[in-house]
SEBA-714090 format. One record per residue: residue number from 0; x, y, z of N, C-alpha, C in turn. Coordinates in steps of 0.2 Angstrom, whole numbers. Atoms other than C-alpha are relative to their C-alpha. Last residue first. Example, Ala and Ser with C-alpha at 12.3 -4.5 7.8 and 13.67 -1.06 7.14 Angstrom:
BEGIN
num: 1 n.c1: -4 n.c2: -6 n.c3: -1 ca.c1: 68 ca.c2: -5 ca.c3: 36 c.c1: -4 c.c2: 5 c.c3: 3 .
num: 0 n.c1: 4 n.c2: -6 n.c3: 0 ca.c1: 62 ca.c2: -22 ca.c3: 39 c.c1: 4 c.c2: 6 c.c3: 0 .
REM end
This chain:
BEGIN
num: 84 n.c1: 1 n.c2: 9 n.c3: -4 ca.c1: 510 ca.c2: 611 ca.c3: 355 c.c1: 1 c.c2: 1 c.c3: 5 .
num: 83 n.c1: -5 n.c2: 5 n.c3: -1 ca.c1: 507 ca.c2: 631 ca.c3: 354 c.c1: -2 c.c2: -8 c.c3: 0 .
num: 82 n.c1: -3 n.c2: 4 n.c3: -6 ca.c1: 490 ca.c2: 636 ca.c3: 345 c.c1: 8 c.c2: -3 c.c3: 1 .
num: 81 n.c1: -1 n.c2: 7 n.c3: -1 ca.c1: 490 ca.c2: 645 ca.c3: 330 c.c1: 1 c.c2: -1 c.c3: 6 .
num: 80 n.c1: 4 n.c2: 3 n.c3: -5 ca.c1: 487 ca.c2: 663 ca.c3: 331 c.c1: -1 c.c2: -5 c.c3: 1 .
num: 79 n.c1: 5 n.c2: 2 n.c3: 4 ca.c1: 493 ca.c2: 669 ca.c3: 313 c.c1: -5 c.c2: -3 c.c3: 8 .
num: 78 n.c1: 5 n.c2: -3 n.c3: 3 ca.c1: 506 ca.c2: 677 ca.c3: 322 c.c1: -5 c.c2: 1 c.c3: -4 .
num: 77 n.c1: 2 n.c2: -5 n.c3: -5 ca.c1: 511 ca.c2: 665 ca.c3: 334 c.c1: -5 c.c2: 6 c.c3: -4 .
num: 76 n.c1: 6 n.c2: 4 n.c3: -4 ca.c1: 510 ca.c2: 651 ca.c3: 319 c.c1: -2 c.c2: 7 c.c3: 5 .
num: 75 n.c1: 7 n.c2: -1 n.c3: 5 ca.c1: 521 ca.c2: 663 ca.c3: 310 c.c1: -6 c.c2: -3 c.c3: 3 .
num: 74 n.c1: 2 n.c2: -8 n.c3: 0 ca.c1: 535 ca.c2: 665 ca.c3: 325 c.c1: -6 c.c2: 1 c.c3: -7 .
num: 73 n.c1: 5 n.c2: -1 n.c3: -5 ca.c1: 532 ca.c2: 645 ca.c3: 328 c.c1: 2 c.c2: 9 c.c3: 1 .
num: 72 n.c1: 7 n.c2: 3 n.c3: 0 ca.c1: 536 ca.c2: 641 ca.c3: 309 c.c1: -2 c.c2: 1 c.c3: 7 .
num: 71 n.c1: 9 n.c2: -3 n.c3: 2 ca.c1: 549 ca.c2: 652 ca.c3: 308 c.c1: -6 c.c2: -1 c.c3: 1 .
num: 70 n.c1: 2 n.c2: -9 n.c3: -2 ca.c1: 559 ca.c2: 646 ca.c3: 323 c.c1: -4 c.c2: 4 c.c3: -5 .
num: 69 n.c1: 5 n.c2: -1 n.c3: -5 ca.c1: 556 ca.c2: 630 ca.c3: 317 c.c1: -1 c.c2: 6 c.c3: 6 .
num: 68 n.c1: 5 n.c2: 0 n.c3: 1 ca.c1: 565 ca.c2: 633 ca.c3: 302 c.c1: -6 c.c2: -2 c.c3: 6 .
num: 67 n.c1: 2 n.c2: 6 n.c3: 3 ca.c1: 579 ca.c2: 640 ca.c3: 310 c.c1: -5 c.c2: 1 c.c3: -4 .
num: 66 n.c1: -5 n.c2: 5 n.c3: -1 ca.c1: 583 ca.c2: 657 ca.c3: 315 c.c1: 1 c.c2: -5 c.c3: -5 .
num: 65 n.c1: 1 n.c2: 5 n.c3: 9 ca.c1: 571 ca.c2: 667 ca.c3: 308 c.c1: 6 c.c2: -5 c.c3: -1 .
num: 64 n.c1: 5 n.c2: 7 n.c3: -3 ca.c1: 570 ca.c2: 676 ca.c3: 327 c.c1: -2 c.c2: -5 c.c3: -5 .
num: 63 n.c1: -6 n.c2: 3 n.c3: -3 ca.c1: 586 ca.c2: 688 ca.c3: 319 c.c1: -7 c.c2: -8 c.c3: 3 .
num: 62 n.c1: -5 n.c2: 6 n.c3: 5 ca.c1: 574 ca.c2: 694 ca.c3: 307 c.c1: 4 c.c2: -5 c.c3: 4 .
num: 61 n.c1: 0 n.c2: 6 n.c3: -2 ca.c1: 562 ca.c2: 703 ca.c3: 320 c.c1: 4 c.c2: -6 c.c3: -4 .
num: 60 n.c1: -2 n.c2: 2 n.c3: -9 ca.c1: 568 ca.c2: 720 ca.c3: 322 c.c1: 0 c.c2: -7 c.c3: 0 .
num: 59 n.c1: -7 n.c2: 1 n.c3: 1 ca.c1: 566 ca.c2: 721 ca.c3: 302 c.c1: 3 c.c2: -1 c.c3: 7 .
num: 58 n.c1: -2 n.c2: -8 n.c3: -2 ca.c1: 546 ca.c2: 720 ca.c3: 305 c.c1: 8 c.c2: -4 c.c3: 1 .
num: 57 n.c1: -10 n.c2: 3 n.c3: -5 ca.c1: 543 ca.c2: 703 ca.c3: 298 c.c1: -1 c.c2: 5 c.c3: 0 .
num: 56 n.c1: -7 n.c2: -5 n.c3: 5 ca.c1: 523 ca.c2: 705 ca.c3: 288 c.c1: 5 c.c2: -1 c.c3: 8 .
num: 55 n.c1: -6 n.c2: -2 n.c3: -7 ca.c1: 514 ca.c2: 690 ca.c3: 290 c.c1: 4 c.c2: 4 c.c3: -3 .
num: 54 n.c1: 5 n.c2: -7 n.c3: -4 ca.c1: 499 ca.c2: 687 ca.c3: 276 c.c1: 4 c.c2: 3 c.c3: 7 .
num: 53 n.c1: 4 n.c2: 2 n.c3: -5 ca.c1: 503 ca.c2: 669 ca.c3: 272 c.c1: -2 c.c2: 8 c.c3: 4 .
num: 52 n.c1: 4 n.c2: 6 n.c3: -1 ca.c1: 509 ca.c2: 668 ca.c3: 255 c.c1: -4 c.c2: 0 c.c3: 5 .
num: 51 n.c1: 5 n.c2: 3 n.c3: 4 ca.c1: 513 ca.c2: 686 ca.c3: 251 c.c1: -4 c.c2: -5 c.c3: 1 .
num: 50 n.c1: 5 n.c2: -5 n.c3: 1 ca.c1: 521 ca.c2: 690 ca.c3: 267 c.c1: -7 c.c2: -2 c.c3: -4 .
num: 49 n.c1: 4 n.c2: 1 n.c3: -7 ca.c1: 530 ca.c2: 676 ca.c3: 270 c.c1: -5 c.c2: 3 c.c3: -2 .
num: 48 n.c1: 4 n.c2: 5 n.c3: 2 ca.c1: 536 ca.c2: 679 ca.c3: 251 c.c1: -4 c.c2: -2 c.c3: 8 .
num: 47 n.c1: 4 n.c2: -2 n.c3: 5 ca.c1: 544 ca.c2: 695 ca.c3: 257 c.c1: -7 c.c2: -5 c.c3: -3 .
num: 46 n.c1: 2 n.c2: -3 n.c3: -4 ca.c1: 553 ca.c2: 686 ca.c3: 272 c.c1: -6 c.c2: 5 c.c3: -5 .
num: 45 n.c1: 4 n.c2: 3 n.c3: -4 ca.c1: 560 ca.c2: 677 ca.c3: 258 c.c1: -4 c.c2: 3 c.c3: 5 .
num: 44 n.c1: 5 n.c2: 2 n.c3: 4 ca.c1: 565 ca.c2: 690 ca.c3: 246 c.c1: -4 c.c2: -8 c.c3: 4 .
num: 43 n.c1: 3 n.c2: -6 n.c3: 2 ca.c1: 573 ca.c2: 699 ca.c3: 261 c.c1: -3 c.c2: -3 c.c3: -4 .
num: 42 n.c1: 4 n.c2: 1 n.c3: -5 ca.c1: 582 ca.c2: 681 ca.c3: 264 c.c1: -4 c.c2: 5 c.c3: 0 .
num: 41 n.c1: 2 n.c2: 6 n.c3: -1 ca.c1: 589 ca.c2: 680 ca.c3: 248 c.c1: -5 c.c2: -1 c.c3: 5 .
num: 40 n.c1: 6 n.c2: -1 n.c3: 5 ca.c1: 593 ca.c2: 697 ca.c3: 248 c.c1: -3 c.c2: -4 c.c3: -4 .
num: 39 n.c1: 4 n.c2: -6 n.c3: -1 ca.c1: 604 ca.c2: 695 ca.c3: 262 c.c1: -8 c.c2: 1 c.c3: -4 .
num: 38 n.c1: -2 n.c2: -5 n.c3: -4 ca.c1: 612 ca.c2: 679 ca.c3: 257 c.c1: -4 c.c2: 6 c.c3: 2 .
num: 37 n.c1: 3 n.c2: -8 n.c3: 1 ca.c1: 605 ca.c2: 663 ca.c3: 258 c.c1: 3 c.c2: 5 c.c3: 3 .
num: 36 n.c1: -2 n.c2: -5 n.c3: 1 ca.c1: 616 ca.c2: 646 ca.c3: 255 c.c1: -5 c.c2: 7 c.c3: 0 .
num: 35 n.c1: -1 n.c2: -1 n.c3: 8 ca.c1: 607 ca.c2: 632 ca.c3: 263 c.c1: 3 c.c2: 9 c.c3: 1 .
num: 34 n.c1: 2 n.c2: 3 n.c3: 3 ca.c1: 608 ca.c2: 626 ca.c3: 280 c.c1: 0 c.c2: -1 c.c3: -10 .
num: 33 n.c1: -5 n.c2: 6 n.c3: 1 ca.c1: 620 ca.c2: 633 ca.c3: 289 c.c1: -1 c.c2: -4 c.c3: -4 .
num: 32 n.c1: -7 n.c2: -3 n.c3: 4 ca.c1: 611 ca.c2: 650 ca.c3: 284 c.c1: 4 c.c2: -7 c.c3: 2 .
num: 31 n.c1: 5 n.c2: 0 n.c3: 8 ca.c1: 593 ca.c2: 640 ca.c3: 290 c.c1: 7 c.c2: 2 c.c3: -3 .
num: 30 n.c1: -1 n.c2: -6 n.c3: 4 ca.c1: 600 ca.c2: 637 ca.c3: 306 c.c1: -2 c.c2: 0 c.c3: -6 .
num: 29 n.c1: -8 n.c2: -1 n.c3: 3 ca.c1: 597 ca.c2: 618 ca.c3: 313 c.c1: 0 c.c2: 7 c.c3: -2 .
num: 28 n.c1: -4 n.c2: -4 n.c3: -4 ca.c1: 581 ca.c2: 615 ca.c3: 322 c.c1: 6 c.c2: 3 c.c3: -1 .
num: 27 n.c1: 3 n.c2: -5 n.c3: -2 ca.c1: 570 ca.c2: 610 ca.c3: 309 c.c1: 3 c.c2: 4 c.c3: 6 .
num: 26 n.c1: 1 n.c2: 5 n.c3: -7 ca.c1: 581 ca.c2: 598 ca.c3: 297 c.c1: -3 c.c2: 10 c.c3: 4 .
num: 25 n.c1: -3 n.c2: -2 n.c3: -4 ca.c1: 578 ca.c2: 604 ca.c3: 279 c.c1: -1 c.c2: -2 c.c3: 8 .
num: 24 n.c1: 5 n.c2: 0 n.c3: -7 ca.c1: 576 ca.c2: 592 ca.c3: 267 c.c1: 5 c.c2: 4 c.c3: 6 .
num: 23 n.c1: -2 n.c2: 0 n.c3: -3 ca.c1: 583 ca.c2: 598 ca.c3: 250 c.c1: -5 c.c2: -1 c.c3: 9 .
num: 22 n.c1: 1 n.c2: 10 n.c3: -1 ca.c1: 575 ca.c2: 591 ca.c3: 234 c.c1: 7 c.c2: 2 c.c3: 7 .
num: 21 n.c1: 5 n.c2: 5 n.c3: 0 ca.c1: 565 ca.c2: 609 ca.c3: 231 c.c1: 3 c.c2: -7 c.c3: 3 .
num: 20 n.c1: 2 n.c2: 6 n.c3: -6 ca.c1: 582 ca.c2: 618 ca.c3: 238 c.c1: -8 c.c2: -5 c.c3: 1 .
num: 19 n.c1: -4 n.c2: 7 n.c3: -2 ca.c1: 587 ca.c2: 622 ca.c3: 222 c.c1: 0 c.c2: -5 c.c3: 6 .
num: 18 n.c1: -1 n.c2: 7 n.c3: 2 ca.c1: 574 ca.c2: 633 ca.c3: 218 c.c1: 3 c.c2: -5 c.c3: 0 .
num: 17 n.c1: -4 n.c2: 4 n.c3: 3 ca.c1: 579 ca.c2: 646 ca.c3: 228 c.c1: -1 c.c2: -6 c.c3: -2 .
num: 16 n.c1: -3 n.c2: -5 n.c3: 1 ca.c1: 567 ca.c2: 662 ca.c3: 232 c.c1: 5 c.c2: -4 c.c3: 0 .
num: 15 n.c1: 2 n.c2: -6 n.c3: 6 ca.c1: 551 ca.c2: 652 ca.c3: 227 c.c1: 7 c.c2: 4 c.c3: 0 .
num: 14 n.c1: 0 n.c2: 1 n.c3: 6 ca.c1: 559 ca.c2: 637 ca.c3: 236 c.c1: -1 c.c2: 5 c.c3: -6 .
num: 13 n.c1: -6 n.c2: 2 n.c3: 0 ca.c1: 559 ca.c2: 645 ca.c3: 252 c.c1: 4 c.c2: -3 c.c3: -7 .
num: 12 n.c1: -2 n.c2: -6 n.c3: -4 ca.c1: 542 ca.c2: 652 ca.c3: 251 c.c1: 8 c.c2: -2 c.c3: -3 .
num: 11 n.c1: -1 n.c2: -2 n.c3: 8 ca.c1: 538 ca.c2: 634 ca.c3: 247 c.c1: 2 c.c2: 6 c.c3: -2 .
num: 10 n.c1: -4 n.c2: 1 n.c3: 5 ca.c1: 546 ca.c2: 630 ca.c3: 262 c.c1: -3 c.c2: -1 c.c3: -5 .
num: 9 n.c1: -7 n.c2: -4 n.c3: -1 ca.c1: 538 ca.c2: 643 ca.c3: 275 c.c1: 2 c.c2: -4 c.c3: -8 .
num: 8 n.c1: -3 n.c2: -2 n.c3: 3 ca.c1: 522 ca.c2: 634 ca.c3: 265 c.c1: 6 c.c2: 4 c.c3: 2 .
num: 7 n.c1: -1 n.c2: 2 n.c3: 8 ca.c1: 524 ca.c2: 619 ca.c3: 270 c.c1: -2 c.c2: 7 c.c3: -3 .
num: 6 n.c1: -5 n.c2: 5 n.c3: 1 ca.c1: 527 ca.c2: 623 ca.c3: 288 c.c1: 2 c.c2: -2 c.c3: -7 .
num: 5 n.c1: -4 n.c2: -7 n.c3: -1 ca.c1: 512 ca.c2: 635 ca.c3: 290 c.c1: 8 c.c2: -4 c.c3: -1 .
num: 4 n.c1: 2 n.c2: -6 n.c3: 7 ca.c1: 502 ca.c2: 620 ca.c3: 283 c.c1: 4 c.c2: 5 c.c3: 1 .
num: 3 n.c1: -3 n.c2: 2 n.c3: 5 ca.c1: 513 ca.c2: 609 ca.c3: 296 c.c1: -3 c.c2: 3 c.c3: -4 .
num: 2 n.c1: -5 n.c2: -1 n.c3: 0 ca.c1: 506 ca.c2: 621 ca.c3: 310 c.c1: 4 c.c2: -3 c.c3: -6 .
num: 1 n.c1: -5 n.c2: 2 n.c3: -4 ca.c1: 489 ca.c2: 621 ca.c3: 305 c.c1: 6 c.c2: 1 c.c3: -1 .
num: 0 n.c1: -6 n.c2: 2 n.c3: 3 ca.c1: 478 ca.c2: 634 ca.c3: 297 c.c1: 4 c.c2: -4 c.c3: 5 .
REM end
């Protein structure tokens, strides 16, 4: 899998648990809470979707590293074994 495949699906992932952000483009460095509105169990039903789509389970220690979206995509990458760039 590459990185922009783990990238598409963080944000289908993200769309499964708000629809609304299908016609939102997220920028990759910016915070994901500044970005769209999720609250708790918004982001719990995402981090739950990781799961399902890509087979990474988030141990609750590691949420705060879900920064951005590129901070998920290089902590899923990491743990699927993706090469860094």
């Amino acid at each position: 899998m590459t990185r922009e495949e783990i990238q598409g699906n963080i944000a289908q992932a993200l769309v499964t648990v708000a629809p609304e952000l299908a016609s939102v483009l997220l920028q990759p460095d910016v915070p994901l809470r500044d970005q769209v509105d999720l609250d708790s169990m918004d982001f719990l039903r995402f981090v739950m979707e990781l799961r399902r789509q890509l087979g990474v389970e988030v141990p609750e220690a590691d949420y705060a590293k879900l920064g951005s979206l590129a901070d998920v995509v290089n902590y899923v990458a990491a743990r699927l074994g993706v090469p860094v760039r």
